[in-house]
ZAVOLO-540965 format. One record per residue (C-alpha): x, z, y; residue in one letter; residue number from 1. Coordinates in Angstrom, 3 decimals, m for minus. Example, Ala and Ser with C-alpha at 12.3 -4.5 7.8 and 13.67 -1.06 7.14 Angstrom:
<atoms>
12.300 7.800 m4.500 A 1
13.670 7.140 m1.060 S 2
</atoms>
This chain:
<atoms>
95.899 108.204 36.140 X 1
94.726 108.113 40.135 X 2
95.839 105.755 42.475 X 3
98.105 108.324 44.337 X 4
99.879 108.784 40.682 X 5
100.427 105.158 40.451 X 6
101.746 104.808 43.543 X 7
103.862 107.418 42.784 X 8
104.784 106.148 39.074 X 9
106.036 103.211 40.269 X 10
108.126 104.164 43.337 X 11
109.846 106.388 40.618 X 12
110.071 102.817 38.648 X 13
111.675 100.984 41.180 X 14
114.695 102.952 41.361 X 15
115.389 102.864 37.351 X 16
117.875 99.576 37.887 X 17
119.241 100.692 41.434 X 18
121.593 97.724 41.474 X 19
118.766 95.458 40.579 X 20
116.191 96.779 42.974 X 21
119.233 97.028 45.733 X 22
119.555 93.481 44.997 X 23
116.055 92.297 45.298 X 24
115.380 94.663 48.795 X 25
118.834 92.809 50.283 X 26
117.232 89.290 49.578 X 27
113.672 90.332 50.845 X 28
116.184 92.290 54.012 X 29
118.172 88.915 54.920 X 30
114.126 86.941 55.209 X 31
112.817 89.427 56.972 X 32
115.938 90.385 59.264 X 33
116.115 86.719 60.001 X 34
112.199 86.426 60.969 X 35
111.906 88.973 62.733 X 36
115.301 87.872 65.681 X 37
113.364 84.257 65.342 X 38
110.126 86.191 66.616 X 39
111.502 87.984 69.099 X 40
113.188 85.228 70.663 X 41
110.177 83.257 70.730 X 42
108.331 86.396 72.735 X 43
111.195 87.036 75.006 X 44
111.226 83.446 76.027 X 45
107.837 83.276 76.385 X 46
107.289 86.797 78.187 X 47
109.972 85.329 80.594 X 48
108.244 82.023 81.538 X 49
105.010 83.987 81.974 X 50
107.166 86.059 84.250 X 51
108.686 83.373 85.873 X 52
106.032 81.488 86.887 X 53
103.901 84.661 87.278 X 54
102.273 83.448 90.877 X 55
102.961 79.996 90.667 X 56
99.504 79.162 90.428 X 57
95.932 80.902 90.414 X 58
93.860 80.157 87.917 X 59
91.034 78.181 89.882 X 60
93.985 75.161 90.935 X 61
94.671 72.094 89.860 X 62
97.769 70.318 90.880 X 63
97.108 66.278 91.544 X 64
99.523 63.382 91.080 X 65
98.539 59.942 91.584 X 66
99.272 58.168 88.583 X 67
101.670 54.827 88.500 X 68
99.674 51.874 88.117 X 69
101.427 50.262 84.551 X 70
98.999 47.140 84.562 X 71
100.857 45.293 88.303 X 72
103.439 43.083 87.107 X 73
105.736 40.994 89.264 X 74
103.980 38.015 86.717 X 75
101.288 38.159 88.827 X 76
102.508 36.346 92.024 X 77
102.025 39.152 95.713 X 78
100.174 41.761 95.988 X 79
98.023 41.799 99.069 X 80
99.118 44.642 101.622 X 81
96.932 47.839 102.179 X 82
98.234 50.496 104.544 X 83
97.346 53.356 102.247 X 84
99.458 52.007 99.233 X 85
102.183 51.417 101.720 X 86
102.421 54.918 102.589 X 87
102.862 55.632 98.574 X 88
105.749 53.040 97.936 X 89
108.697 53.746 98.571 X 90
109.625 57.086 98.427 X 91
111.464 58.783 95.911 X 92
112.550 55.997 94.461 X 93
109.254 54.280 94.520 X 94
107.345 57.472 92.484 X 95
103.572 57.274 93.282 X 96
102.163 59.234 96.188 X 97
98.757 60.257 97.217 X 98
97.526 58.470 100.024 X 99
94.838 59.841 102.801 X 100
92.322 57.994 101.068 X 101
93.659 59.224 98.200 X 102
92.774 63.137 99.451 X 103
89.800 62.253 100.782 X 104
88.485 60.857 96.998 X 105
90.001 64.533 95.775 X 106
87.831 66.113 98.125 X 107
84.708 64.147 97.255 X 108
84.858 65.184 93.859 X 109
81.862 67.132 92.804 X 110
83.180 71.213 92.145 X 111
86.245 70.972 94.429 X 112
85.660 73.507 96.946 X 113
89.475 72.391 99.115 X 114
92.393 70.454 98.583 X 115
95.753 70.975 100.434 X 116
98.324 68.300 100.224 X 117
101.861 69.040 99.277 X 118
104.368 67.734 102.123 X 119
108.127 67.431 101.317 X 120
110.515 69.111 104.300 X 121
113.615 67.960 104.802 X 122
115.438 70.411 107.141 X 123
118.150 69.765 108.749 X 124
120.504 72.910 108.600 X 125
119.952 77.037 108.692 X 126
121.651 78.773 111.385 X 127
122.597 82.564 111.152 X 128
123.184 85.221 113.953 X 129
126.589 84.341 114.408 X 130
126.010 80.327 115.140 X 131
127.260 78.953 111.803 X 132
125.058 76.166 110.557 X 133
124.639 75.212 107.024 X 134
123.357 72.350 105.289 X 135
119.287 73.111 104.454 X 136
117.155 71.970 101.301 X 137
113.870 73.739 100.966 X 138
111.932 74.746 97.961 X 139
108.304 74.866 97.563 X 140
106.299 77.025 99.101 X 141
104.364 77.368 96.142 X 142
107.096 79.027 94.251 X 143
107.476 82.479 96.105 X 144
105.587 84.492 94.396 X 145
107.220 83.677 91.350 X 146
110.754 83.997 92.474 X 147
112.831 87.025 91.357 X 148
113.504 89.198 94.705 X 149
116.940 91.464 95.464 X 150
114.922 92.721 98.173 X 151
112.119 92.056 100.245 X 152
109.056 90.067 98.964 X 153
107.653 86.160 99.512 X 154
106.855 85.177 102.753 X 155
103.235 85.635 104.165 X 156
101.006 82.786 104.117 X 157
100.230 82.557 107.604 X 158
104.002 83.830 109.167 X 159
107.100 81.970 110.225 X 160
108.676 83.683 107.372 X 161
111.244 82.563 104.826 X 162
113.839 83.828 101.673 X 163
117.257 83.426 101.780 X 164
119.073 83.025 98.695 X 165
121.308 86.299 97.328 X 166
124.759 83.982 97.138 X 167
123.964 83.316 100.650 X 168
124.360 86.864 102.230 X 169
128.567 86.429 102.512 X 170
128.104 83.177 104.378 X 171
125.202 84.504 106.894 X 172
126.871 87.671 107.455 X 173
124.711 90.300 105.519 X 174
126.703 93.058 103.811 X 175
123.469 93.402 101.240 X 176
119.870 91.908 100.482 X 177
118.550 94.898 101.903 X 178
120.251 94.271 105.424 X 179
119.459 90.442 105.477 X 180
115.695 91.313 105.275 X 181
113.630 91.105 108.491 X 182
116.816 89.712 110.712 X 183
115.816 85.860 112.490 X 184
117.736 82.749 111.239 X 185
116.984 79.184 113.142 X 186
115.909 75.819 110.989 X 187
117.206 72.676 112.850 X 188
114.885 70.147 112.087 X 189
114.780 66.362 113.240 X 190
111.668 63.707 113.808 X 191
111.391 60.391 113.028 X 192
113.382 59.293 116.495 X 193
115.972 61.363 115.890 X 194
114.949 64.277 118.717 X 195
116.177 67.614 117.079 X 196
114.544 71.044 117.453 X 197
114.986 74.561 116.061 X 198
112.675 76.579 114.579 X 199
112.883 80.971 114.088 X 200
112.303 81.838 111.354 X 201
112.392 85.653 110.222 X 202
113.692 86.707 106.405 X 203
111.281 88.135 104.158 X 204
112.857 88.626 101.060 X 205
116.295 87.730 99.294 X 206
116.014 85.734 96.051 X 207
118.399 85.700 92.616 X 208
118.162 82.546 91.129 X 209
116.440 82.252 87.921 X 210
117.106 79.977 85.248 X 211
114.783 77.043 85.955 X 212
117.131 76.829 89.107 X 213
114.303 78.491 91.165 X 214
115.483 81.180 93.970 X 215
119.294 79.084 94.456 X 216
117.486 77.564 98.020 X 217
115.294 79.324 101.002 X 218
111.755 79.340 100.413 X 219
109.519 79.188 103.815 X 220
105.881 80.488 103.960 X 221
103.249 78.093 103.882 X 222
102.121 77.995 107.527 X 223
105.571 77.386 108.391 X 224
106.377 74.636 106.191 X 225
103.749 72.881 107.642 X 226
104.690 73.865 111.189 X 227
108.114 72.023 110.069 X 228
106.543 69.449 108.814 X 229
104.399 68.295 111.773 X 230
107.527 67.936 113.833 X 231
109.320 65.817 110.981 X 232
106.943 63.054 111.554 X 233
105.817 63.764 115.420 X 234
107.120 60.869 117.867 X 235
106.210 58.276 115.854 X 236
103.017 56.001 116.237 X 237
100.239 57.963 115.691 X 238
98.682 55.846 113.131 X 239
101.230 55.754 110.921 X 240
100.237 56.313 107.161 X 241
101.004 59.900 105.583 X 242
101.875 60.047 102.001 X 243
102.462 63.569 100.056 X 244
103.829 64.215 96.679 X 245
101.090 66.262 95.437 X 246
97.955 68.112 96.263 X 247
96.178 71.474 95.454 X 248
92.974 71.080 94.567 X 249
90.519 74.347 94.331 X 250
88.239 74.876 91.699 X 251
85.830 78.564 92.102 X 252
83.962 77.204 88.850 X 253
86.716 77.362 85.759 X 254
83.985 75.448 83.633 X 255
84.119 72.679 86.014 X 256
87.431 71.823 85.869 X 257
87.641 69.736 82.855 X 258
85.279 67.508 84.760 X 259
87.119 67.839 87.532 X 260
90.459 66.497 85.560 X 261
88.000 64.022 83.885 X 262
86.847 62.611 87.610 X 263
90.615 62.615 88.560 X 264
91.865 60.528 85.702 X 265
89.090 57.717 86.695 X 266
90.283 57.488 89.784 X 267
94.273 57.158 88.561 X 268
95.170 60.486 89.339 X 269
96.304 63.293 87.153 X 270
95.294 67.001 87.159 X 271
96.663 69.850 85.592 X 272
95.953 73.349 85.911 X 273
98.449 76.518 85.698 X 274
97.568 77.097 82.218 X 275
98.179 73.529 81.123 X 276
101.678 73.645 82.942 X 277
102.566 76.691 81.371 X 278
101.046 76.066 77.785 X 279
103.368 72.799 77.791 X 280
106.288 74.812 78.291 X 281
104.897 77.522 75.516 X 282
104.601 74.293 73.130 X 283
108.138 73.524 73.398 X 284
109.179 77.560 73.206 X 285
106.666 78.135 69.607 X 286
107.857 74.781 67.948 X 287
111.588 75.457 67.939 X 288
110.439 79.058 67.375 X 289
108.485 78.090 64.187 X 290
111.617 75.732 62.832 X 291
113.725 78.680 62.977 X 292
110.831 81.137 61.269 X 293
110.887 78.129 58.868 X 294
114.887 79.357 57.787 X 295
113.160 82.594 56.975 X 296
110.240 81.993 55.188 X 297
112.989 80.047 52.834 X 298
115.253 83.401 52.132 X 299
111.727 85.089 51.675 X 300
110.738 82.259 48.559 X 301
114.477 83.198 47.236 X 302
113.465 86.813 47.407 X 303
110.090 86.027 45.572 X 304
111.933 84.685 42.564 X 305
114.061 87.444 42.627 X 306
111.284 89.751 42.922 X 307
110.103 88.038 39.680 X 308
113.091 88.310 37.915 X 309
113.409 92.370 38.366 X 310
110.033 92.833 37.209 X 311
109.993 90.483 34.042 X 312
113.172 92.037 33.399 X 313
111.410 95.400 33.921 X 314
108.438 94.365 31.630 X 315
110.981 93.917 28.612 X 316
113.030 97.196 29.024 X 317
109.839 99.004 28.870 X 318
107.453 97.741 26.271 X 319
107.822 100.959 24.133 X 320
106.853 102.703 27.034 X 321
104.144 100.278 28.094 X 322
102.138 100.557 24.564 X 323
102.817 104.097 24.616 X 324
100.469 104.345 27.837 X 325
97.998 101.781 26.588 X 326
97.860 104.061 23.402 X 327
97.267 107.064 25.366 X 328
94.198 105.442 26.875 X 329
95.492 103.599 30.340 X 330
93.763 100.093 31.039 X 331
95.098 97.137 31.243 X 332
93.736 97.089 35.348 X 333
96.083 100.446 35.567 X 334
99.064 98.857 33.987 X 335
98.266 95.452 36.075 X 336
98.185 97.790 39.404 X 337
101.195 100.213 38.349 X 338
103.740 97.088 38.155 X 339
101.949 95.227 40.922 X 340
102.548 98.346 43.334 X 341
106.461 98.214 42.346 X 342
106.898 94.422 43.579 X 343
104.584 95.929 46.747 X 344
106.485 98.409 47.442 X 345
110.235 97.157 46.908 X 346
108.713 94.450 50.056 X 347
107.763 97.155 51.831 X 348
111.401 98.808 51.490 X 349
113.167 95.431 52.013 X 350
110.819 94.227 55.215 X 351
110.758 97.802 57.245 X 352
114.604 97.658 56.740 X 353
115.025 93.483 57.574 X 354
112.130 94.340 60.824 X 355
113.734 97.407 61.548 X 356
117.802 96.338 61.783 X 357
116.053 92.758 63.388 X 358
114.774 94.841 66.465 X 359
117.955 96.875 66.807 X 360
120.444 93.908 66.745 X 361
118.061 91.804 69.434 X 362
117.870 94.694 71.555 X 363
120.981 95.566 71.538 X 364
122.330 91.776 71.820 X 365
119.350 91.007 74.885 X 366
121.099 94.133 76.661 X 367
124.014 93.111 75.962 X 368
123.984 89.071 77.254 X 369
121.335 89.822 79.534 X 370
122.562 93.180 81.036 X 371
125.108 94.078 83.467 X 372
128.445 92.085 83.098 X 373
126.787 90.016 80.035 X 374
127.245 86.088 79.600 X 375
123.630 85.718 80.763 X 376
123.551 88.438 83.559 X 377
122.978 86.013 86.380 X 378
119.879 84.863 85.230 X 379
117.762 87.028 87.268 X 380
114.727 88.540 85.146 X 381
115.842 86.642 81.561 X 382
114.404 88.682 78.393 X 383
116.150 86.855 75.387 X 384
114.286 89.243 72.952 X 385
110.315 90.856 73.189 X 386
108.966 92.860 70.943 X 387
105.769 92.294 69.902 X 388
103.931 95.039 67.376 X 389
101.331 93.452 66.119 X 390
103.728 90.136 65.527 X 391
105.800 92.750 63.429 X 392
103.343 94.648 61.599 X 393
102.589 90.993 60.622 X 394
105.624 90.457 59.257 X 395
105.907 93.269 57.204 X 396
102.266 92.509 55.807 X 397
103.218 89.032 55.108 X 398
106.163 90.100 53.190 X 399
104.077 92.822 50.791 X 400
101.810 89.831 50.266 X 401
104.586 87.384 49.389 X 402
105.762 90.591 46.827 X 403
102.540 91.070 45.035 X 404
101.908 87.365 44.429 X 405
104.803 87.077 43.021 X 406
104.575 90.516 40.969 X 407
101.506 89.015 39.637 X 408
103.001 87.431 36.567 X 409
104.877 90.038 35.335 X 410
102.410 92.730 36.182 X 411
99.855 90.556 33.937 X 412
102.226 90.148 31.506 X 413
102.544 94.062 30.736 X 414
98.904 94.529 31.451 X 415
98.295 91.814 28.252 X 416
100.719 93.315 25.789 X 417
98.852 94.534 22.336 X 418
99.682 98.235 22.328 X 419
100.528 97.810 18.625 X 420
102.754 95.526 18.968 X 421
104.839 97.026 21.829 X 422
105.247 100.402 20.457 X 423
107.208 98.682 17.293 X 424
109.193 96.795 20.289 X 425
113.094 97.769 19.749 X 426
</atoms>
């Protein structure tokens, strides 16, 4: 007997005991239904925070944070004064911030080409076309090119450019994104003594928010953030200690920046790249992903010992015609691989149907939440489900392996049977 004849033998076999085999595809169907929407929903998360933050961050940054110093206590009677760590206490409710001194270490750091502080705007109001102010918080300038646009793209780096937000066009008096993009709005800013300016500003894109909250507030280009940002603290004394949030740091040499992170830390600050940001937030994503894939490697066990159970069963209904064959000259290997192939191949059945039903029912449910007039619709750019091929082929090869381990016993139980013996079998 060939292979192709065994192969064929025992897809003939496997439909003897219909209800059986039915049985024994609907367990392996519910595993492999089940791990294949877990899957997906791990890849659509994941291809929409890679989407999300798409732009965020280049590859040759590292973002700096000055680390809060755990080993002051109040124990320890006063702390002598220095300028620099005045400038860092404080604000935001006392959260660590880089001094001057504090950039100047960054850029002393052997491999660290620039470093560009982060400042933190606070405008006073937007004012549209027709006069109306309204109240102003601005986001990062760091996050436009991730943002989700209606229309329009980020602001240039070097422009006095900014986004508006898409539930802003009512208020501002734009009858569409399209419409808002390229028209002037003002930003009313005020100093530290309280003199007020404004500042033009002209509209280079319209956002959506996104689920992380990013895209709800107006975005300004770099250049002009700063621009804001030197009026904010103009009229006061000119030596007056500056204190930022953050800092970019720039890195040309990726195998540097391990040291880089390594010369940070000693000098209390912390630096992370994009990647480690975003492999954080994949971390998170994969672990609940792998809990859930746990749920369906359980129904696939269940379907194991069901597997099992057909096949033994199998085994006994046909020991006649197993000693017949062994009489007729088949090996024991043949007989092994003939019953083997039937557990294979009622997997296959059960996991093409399980993967195949899993993809329709998460694409049909991601259109459905995700698309027009769905629960989810106004989360700009949000993929609940991605399919992945190879991460399905997987599947399905996982679940033919799971079938033939556990056709192995019965399998070697027919392949062991003295021919004698089972052709007296009633």
């Amino acid at each position: 007997m060939k292979a192709t004849d065994v192969v064929t033998t025992a897809l003939g076999n496997t439909m003897r005991s219909k209800a059986r085999t039915i049985l024994t595809v609907i367990a392996i169907f519910i595993g492999a239904f089940t791990l294949t929407l877990t899957s997906g929903l791990g890849v659509g998360i994941n291809q929409y925070v890679d989407r999300a933050l798409e732009g965020f961050g280049d590859q040759d940054q590292i973002y700096v944070q000055k680390i809060a110093d755990q080993t002051e206590t109040t124990s320890q009677g006063p702390q002598k004064y220095d300028p620099d760590e005045a400038a860092s206490d404080g604000m935001f409710g006392g959260m660590p911030m880089l001094s001057e001194g504090d950039i100047e270490t960054v850029r002393g750091i052997d491999g660290v080409e620039s470093v560009d502080p982060t400042v933190f705007v606070s405008a006073t109001y937007l004012e549209a076309q027709n006069g109306d102010q309204y109240r102003l918080t601005l986001g990062a300038p760091g996050q436009s090119g991730s943002l989700e646009y209606a229309a329009g793209e980020s602001p240039a780096r070097d422009a006095d450019e900014i986004t508006i937000p898409s539930t802003w066009l009512d208020a501002l008096g734009y009858d569409d994104a399209e419409a808002a993009v390229g028209e002037t709005v003002k930003v009313g800013m005020t100093n530290v003594v309280g003199e007020e300016q404004d500042f033009d500003a002209t509209i280079s894109g319209v956002t959506d928010e996104m689920i992380s909250g990013a895209g709800a507030d107006p975005v300004p280009s770099s250049s002009f953030n700063e621009k804001l940002y030197d009026y904010q603290v103009s009229g006061g004394p000119d030596d007056t200690p500056q204190a930022y949030i953050a800092a970019t740091a720039v890195v040309p040499d990726l195998d540097q920046q391990n040291q880089v992170k390594t010369d940070l830390s000693d000098e209390g600050m912390l630096g992370m790249t994009f990647e480690d940001q975003l492999g954080a937030i994949r971390g998170v994503i994969n672990a609940v992903t792998w809990v859930l894939n746990g749920f369906a490697l359980i129904a696939l066990l269940a379907a194991a010992f069901g597997i099992v159970n057909t096949l033994l069963m199998s085994v006994q209904e046909r020991t006649r015609e197993i000693g017949l064959m062994k009489s007729l000259g088949m090996s024991p290997g043949k007989i092994f691989g003939l019953f083997s192939s039937e557990a294979v191949l009622i997997g296959l059945i059960g996991s093409l149907i399980g993967v195949g039903g899993g993809v329709l029912v998460g694409t049909v449910a991601n259109a459905a939440l995700t698309g027009e007039g769905g629960a989810l619709s106004s989360v700009a750019g949000l993929t609940l489900y991605g399919i992945a091929p190879v991460q399905l082929l997987g599947i399905v090869v996982l679940i033919m392996v799971i079938a033939f381990i556990a056709g192995t016993l019965p399998a070697a139980r027919a392949a062991r049977k003295d021919p004698i013996e089972a052709l007296r079998y009633e």
